[in-house]
C-alpha positions in Angstrom: 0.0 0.0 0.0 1.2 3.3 -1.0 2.6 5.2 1.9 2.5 2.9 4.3 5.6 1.5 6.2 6.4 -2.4 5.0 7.7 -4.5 8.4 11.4 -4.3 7.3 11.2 -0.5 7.5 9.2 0.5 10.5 9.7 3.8 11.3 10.2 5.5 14.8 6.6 6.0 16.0 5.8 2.7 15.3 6.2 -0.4 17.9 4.6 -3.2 15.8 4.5 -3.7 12.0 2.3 -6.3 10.5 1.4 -7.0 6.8 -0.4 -9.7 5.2 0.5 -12.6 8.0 -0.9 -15.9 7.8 -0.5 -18.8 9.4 -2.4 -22.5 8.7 -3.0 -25.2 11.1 -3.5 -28.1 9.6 -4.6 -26.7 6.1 -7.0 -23.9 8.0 -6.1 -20.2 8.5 -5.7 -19.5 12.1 -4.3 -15.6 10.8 -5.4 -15.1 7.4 -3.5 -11.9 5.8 -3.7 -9.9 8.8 -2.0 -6.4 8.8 -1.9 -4.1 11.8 0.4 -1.7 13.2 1.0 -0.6 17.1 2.2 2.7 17.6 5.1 3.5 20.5 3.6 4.7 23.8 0.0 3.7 23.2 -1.9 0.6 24.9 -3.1 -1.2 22.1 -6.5 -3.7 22.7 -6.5 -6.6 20.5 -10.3 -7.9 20.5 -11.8 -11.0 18.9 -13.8 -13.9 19.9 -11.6 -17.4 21.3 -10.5 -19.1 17.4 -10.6 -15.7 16.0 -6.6 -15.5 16.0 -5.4 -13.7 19.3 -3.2 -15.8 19.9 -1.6 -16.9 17.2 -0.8 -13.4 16.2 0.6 -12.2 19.8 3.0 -15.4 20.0 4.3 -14.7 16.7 4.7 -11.0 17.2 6.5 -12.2 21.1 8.7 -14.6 18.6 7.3 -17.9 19.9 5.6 -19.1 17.0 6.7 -19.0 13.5 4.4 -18.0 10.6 3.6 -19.3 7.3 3.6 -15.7 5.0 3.9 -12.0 5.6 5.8 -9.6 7.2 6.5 -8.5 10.8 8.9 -6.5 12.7 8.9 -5.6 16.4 10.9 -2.5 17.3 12.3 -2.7 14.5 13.1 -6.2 13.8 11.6 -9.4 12.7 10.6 -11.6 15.8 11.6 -15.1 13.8 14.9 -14.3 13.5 16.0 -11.5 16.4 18.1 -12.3 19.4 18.1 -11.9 22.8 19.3 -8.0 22.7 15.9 -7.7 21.2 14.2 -9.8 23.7 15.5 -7.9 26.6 13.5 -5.2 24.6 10.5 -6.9 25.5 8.2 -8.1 28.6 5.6 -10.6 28.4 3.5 -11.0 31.1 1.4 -14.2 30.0 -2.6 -15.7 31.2 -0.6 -18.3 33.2 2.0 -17.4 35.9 5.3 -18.8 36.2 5.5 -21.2 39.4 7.7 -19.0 41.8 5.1 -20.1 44.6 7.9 -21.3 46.7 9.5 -17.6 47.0 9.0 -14.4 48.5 8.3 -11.7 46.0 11.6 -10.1 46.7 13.0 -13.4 45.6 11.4 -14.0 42.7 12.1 -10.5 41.1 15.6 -10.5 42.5 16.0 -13.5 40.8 14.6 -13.0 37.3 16.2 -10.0 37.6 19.7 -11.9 36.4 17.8 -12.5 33.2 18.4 -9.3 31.4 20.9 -7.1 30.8 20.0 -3.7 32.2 17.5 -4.7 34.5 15.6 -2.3 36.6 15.8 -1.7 40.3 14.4 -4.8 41.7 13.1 -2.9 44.9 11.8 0.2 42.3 10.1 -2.4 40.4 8.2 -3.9 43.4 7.5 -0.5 44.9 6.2 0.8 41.5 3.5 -2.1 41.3 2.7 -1.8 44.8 4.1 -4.7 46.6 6.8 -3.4 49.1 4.7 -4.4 51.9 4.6 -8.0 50.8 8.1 -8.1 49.6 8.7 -10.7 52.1 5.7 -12.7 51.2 5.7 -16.0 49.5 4.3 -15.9 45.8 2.0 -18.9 46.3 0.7 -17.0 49.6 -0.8 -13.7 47.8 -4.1 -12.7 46.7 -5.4 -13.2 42.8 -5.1 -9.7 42.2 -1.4 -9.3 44.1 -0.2 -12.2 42.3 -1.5 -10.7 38.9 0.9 -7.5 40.4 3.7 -9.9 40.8 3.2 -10.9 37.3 3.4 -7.5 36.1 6.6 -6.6 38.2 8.2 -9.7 36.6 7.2 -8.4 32.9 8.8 -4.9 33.6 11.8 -6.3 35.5 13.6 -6.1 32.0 12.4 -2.4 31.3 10.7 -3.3 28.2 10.1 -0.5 25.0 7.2 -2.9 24.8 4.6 -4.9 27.0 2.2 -8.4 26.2 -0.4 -8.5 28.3 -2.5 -11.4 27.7 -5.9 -11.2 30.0 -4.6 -9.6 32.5 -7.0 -9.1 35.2 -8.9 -12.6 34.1 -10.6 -13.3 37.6 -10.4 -10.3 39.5 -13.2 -8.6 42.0 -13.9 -5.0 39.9 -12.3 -2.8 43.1 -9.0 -5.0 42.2 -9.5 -4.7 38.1 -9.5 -0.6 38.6 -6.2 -0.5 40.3 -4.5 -2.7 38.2 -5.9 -0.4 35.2 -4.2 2.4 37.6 -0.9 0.5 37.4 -1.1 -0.4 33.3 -2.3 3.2 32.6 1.1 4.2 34.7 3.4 1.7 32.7 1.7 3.8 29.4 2.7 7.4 30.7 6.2 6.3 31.5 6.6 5.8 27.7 5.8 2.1 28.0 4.1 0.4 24.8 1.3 -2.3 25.7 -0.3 -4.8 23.2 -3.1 -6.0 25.5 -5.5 -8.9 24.9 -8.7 -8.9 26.1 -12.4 -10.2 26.8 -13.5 -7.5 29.3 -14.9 -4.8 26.6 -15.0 -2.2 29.6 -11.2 -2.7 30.1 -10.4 -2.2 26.7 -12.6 0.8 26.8 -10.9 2.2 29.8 -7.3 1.8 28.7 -7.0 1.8 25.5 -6.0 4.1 23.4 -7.1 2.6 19.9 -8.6 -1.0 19.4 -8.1 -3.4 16.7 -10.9 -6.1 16.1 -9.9 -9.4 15.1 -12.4 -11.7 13.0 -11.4 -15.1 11.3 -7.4 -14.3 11.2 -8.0 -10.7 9.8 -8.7 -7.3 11.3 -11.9 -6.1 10.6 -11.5 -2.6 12.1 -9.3 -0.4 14.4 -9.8 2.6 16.0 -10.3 4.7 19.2 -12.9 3.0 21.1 -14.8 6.1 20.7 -14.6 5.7 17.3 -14.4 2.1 16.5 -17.2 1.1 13.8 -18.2 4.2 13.5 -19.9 4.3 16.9 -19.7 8.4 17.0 -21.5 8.6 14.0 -24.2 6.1 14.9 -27.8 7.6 16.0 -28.7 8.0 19.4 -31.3 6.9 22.0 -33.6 8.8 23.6 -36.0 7.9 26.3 -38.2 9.9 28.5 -41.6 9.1 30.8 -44.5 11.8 30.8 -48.0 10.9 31.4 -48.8 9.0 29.0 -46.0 6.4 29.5 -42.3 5.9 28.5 -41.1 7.4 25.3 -38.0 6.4 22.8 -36.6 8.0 20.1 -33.6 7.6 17.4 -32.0 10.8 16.9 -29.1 11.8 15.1 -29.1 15.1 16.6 -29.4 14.4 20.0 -28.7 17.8 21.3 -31.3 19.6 19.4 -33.7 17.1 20.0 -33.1 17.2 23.8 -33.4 21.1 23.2 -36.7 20.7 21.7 -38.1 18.4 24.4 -36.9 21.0 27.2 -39.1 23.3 25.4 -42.0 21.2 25.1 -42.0 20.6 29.2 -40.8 23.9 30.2 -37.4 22.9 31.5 -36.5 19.7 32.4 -37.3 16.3 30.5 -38.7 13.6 33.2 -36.1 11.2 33.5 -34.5 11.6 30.0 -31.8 9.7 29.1 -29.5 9.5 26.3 -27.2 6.4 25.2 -25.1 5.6 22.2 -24.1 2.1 21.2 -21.9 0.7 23.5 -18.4 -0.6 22.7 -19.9 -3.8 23.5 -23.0 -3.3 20.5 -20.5 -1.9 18.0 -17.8 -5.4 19.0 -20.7 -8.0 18.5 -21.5 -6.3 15.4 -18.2 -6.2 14.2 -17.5 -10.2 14.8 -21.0 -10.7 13.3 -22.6 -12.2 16.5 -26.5 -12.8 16.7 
């Protein structure tokens, strides 16, 4: 395409080039031409329903799988064939934990810190995702959502130009979920780049700063999640009660329509309210669910 970067020639405000990737399990497209691209210092949202290709695209972007056709690089290089100077690059912080159960979380980070080659502060890292006060307590002894933390502190240990989150907060109570967004929205202003995988369309909603829909190997659409499928262009609902009952109405100029109810009762509209589609509609419609 005309203009656009190809994966060998990424350019400096872009983390992640993709074009025309594919790869086949057993004669079937698991990623079927799929082109994307992840710009540096934004949380990216990869959506799609489970088969749709999540996960074969994230592994061979993390250069753990290798792929049939196409083009990728990752800060600048292809994943297939980079080496660990470019892995250092990088922090994954997977679904599944590594078993560190038997040590304390001072341990464990102290530990994988002897992995990379400029690692961070071990006792920065566990202050910045807010463990110090169970520093000294064993991995398999912490709560769902301090574990998830540990997980975290573990993926940044390396300082990493980029982050994989794969579902991160996958179990957690909602007062949990909100400050670990705290802590990946923190990772983002520090310069940090996040691909993050997700079902929860709320958490996507909340971080992200574009989303990219994936549908049978291919993205379908990407865009802010303001914007994604056109959802600000899409009409509007309005709903109101008078005496006569509850009323609804599709507008697709809300604000003069509200203006012209307000005149009709004199101020204000009985309990008026006024919704767009959701990020949620806009998703199902995008992945073609019923």
């Amino acid at each position: 395409m005309t203009g656009e970067p190809t994966a060998q020639h990424t350019d400096a405000e872009t983390a992640i080039t993709v074009r025309g990737l594919r790869r086949e399990y057993r004669g079937r497209p698991a990623v079927d031409g799929l082109d994307l691209d992840v710009r540096r210092g934004e949380i990216f949202a990869l959506l799609g329903p489970n088969g749709a290709g999540k996960t074969t695209t994230t592994e061979i972007l993390e250069g753990y799988r290798s792929r049939d056709a196409g083009e990728v690089a990752v800060l600048g290089q292809d994943p297939a064939t980079a080496g660990p100077r470019w892995r250092a690059r990088i922090g994954i912080v997977l679904q599944e934990s590594a078993d560190v159960s038997g040590l304390t979380v001072r341990e464990s980070v102290r530990h994988f810190a002897h992995y990379y080659p400029k690692p961070r502060d071990p006792d920065e890292v566990i202050e910045a995702v807010g463990l110090t006060d169970k520093q000294n307590a064993r991995a398999g002894a912490l709560s769902g959502g301090q574990r998830r933390r540990l997980d975290v502190a573990l993926g940044i240990l390396g300082d990493p130009e980029l982050l994989f989150l794969d579902e991160p907060t996958t179990g957690f109570d909602p007062e949990v979920r909100r400050r670990f967004w705290a802590l990946i929205a923190g990772l983002r202003d520090t310069g940090t780049t996040i691909l993050l995988t997700t079902h929860y369309l709320d958490e996507a909603e909340h971080l992200a700063d574009r989303v990219g829909v994936i549908r049978a190997g291919q993205i379908v659409d990407v865009d802010s999640p303001e914007r994604l499928g056109g959802r600000h262009l899409a009409p509007s609902t309005l709903r109101w009660r008078d005496a006569e009952g509850t009323h609804q109405l599709r507008s697709t100029a809300p604000a003069a329509d509200v203006a012209r109810l307000a005149a009709r009762f004199g101020g204000e509209v009985p309990e008026l309210t006024v919704t767009r589609p959701s990020l949620e509609d806009v998703y199902l419609d995008l992945i073609g669910a019923e």
